[in-house]
C-alpha positions in Angstrom: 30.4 50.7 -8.0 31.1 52.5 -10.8 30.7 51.6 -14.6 33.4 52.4 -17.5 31.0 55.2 -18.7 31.1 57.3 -15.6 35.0 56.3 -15.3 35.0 57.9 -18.9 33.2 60.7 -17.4 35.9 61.6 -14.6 38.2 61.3 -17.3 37.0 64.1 -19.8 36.6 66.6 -16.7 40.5 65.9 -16.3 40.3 66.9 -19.6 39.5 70.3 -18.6 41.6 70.7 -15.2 42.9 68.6 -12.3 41.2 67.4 -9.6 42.1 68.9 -6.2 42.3 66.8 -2.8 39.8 67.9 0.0 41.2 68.2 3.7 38.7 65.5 4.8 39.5 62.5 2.1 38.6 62.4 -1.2 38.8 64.8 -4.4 36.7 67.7 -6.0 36.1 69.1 -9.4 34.7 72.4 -8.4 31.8 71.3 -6.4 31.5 67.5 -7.2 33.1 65.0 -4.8 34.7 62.3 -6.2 35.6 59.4 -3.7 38.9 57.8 -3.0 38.0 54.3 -4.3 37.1 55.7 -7.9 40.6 57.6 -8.0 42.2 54.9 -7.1 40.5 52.9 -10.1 41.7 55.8 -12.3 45.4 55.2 -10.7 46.0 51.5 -11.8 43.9 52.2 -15.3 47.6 54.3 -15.8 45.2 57.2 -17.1 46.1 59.6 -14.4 48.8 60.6 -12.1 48.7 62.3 -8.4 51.0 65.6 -8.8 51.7 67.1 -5.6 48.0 67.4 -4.4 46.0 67.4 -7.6 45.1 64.7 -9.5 45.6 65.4 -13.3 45.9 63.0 -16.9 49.0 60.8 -17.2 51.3 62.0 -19.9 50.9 59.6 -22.6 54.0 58.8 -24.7 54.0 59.3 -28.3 53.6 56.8 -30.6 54.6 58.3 -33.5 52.4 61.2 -36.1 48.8 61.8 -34.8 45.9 61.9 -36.6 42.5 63.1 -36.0 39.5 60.9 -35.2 38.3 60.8 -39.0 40.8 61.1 -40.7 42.2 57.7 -42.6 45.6 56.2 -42.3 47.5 56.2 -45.4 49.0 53.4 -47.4 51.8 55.3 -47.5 52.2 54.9 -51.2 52.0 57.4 -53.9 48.9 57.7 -56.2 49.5 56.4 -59.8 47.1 57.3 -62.4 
């Protein structure tokens, strides 16, 4: 079975292009394998979405301005000095 860390693995290699299905069952990244069980654990996470025959990242809606990992939200008042 696998764990939430090599779920989070499959996930960044989506990151970088979609997995393609093979002709005998299953998906491949390149070389790797992955099996049908593990995809479908991706499915009902809502992370990913089958497109035609690849397997690729969901779009995820926007929830309003990003921000990157460090940076702080603001109080979204003005500094008074």
């Amino acid at each position: 079975m696998m764990d939430r860390t090599n779920l989070r693995y499959l996930l960044r290699l989506l990151e970088h292009g979609p997995f393609e299905r093979r002709p005998r069952g299953g998906w491949r990244f390149g070389t790797k394998v992955i099996s049908d069980a593990v995809v479908e654990r991706l499915l009902v996470s809502g992370r990913v979405e089958i497109v035609g025959l690849t397997l690729q990242l969901a779009a995820m809606p926007s929830s309003g301005p990003s921000r990157s990992r460090n940076e702080r939200p603001s109080a979204g008042l003005p500094f008074s000095q």
